[in-house]
C-alpha positions as CSV (number, residue, x, y, z in Angstrom):
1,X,84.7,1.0,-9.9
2,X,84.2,1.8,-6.5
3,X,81.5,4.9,-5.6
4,X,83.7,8.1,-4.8
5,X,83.9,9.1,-1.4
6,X,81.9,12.5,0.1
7,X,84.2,14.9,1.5
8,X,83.8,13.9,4.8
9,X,84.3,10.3,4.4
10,X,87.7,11.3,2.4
11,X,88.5,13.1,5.2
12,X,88.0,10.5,7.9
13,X,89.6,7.6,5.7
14,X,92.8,9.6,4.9
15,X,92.9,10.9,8.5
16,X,93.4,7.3,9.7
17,X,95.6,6.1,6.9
18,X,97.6,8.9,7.7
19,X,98.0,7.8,11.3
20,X,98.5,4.9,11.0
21,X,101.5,5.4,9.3
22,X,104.9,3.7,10.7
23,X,107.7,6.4,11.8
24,X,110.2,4.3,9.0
25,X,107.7,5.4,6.6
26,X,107.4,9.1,7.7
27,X,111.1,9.5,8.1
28,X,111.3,7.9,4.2
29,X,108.8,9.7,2.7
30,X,109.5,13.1,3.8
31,X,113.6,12.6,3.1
32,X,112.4,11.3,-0.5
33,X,109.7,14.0,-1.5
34,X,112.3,16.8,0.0
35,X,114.4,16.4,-2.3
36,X,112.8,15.9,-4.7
37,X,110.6,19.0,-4.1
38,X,114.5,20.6,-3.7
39,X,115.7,19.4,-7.5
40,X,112.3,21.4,-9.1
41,X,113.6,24.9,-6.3
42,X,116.6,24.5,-8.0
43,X,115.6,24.6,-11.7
44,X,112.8,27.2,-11.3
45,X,115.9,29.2,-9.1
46,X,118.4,29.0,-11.9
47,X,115.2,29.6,-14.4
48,X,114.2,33.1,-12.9
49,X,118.1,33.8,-11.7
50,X,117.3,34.5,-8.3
51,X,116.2,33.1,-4.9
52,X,112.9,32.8,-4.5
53,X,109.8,33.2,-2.5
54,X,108.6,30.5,-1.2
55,X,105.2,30.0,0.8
56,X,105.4,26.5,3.3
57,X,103.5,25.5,6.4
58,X,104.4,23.9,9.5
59,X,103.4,20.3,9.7
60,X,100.8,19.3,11.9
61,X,99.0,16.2,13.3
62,X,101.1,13.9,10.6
63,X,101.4,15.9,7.8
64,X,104.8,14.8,5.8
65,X,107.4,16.6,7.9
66,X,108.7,19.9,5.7
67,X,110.9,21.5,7.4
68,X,114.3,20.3,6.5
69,X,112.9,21.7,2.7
70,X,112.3,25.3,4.0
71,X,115.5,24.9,5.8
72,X,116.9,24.5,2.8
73,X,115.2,27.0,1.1
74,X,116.7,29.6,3.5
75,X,120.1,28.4,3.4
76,X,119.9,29.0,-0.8
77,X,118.8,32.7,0.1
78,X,115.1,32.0,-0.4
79,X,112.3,34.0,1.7
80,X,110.4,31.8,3.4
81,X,106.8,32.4,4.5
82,X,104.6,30.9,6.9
83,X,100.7,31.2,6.8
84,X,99.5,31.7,11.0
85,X,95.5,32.3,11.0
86,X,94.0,34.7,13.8
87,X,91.8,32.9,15.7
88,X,89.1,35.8,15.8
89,X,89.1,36.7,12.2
90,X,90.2,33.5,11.0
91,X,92.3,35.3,8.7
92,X,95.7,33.7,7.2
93,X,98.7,36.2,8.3
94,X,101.7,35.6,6.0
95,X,104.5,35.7,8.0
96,X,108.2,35.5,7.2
97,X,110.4,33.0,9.0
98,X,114.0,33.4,8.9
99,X,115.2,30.5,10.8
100,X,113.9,27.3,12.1
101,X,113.3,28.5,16.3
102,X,110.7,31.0,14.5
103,X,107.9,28.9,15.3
104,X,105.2,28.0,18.2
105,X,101.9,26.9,18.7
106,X,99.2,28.6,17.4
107,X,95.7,28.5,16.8
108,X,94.7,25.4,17.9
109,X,97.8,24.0,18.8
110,X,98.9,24.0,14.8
111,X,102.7,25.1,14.5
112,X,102.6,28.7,13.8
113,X,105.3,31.4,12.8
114,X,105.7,33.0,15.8
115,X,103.1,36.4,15.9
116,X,106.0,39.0,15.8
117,X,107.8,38.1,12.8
118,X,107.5,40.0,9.6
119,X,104.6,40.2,7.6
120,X,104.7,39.8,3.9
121,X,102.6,42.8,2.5
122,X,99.0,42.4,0.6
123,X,100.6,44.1,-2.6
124,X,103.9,41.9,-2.4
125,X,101.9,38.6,-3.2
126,X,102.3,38.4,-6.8
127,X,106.0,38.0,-5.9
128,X,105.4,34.2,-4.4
129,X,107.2,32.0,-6.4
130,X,105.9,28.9,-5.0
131,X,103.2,27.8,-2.2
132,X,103.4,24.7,-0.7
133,X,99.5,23.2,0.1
134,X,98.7,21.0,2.6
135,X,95.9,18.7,2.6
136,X,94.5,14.8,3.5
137,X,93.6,13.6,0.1
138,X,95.0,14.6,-3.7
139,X,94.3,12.9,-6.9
140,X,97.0,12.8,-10.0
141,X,94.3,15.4,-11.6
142,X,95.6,18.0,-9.3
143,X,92.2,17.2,-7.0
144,X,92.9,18.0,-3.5
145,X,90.7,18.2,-0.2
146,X,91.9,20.1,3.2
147,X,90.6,19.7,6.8
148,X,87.5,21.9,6.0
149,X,88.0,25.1,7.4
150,X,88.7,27.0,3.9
151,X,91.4,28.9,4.7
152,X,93.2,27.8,1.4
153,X,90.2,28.4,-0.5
154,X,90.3,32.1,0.7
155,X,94.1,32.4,0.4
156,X,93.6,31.6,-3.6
157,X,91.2,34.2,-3.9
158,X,93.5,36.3,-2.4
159,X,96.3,35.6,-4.7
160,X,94.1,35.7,-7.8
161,X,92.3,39.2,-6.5
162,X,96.1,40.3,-6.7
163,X,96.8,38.6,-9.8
164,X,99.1,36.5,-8.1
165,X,100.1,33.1,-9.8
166,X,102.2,31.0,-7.6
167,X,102.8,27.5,-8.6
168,X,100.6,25.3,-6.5
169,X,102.9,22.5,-5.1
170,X,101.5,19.6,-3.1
171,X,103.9,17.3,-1.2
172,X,102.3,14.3,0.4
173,X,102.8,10.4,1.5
174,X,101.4,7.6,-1.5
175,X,99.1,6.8,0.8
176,X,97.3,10.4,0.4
177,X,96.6,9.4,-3.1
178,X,93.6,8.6,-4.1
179,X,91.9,7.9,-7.4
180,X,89.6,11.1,-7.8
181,X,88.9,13.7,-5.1
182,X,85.7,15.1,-5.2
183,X,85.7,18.5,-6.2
184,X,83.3,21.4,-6.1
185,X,83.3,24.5,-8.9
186,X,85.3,26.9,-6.2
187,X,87.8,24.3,-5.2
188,X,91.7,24.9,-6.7
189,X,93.8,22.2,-8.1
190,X,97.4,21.4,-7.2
191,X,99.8,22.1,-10.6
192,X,102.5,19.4,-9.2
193,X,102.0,16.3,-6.8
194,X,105.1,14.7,-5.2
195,X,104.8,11.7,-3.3
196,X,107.8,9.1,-2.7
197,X,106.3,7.0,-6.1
198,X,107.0,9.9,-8.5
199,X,105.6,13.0,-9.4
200,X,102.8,14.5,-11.5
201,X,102.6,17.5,-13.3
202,X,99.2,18.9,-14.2
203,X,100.2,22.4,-15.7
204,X,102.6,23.4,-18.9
205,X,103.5,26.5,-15.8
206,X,106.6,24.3,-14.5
């Protein structure tokens, strides 16, 4: 068996997987894990008998392309949220987006909810239904690992100081899969990984 990665290698090995990626595939991948990812909305919807909450993110430089999901989302009556992080504080604003043209550049040129829009309140998080987590590498364990900057890490501590317990979706391309992510004592694990090749479910919550 082959020696497991450090975080940064991960990082640098799924980066360039990830780019090298062929727009067929993209298109593929993101129609196939859509709606898929639509099928579980729809049970957990008819489940609690009621829209939901629901907490995406904006794709950015190649992440599987979410947005006709969210769309979706909103057209069932859903509130959708959308994290945008302030720069100084480099704090993660939840921000509510009720149609598609509410987005723009943000920090560092990542696709942001645009800084006007609603924000969801501190003491309405335990009503997330669902948060969508990006990141560059997952395992079938629920492993994941994100671009470094922790702003996941904090938003979990967050939710858990609120005794919030979203379920913890992560949508990504086969190619994100790898077989064990290394994974320190403070990092979260995803409770359901879709990819185009199926999905895993690491939690008796869904």
């Amino acid at each position: 068996m082959e020696p497991i990665p450090n975080k940064a290698a991960l990082r640098l090995l799924m980066e360039q997987a990830r780019a090298g990626l062929s727009e067929e595939i993209r298109n593929s991948a993101s129609s196939e894990v859509c709606r898929s990812a639509a099928d579980r909305l729809d049970t957990l919807r008819e489940r609690k008998g009621r829209p939901l909450v629901v907490l995406g993110y904006l794709p950015y430089r190649g992440e599987l392309e979410i947005r006709p999901l969210l769309e979706e989302c909103r057209r069932r009556g859903d509130v959708v949220l959308a994290p945008r992080i302030e720069r100084g504080t480099r704090f993660m604003r939840l921000l509510e987006m009720r149609r598609a043209e509410d987005e723009e550049p943000g920090s560092w040129g990542i696709p942001e909810p645009k800084a006007e829009l609603p924000e969801w309140p501190e003491e309405r998080l335990a009503e997330i239904d669902v948060a969508f987590i990006p990141g560059l590498a997952f395992d079938r364990k629920g492993g994941r690992i994100g671009y470094g900057g922790g702003f996941y890490d904090r938003l979990t501590e967050r939710l858990e100081a609120c005794r919030a317990k979203p379920l913890l979706w992560a949508l990504a391309y086969d190619e994100q899969i790898v077989e064990e992510v290394p994974m320190e004592p403070h990092d979260f694990r995803s409770e359901l990984l879709i990819v185009p090749s199926g999905t895993t479910n690491t939690t008796d919550r869904i």
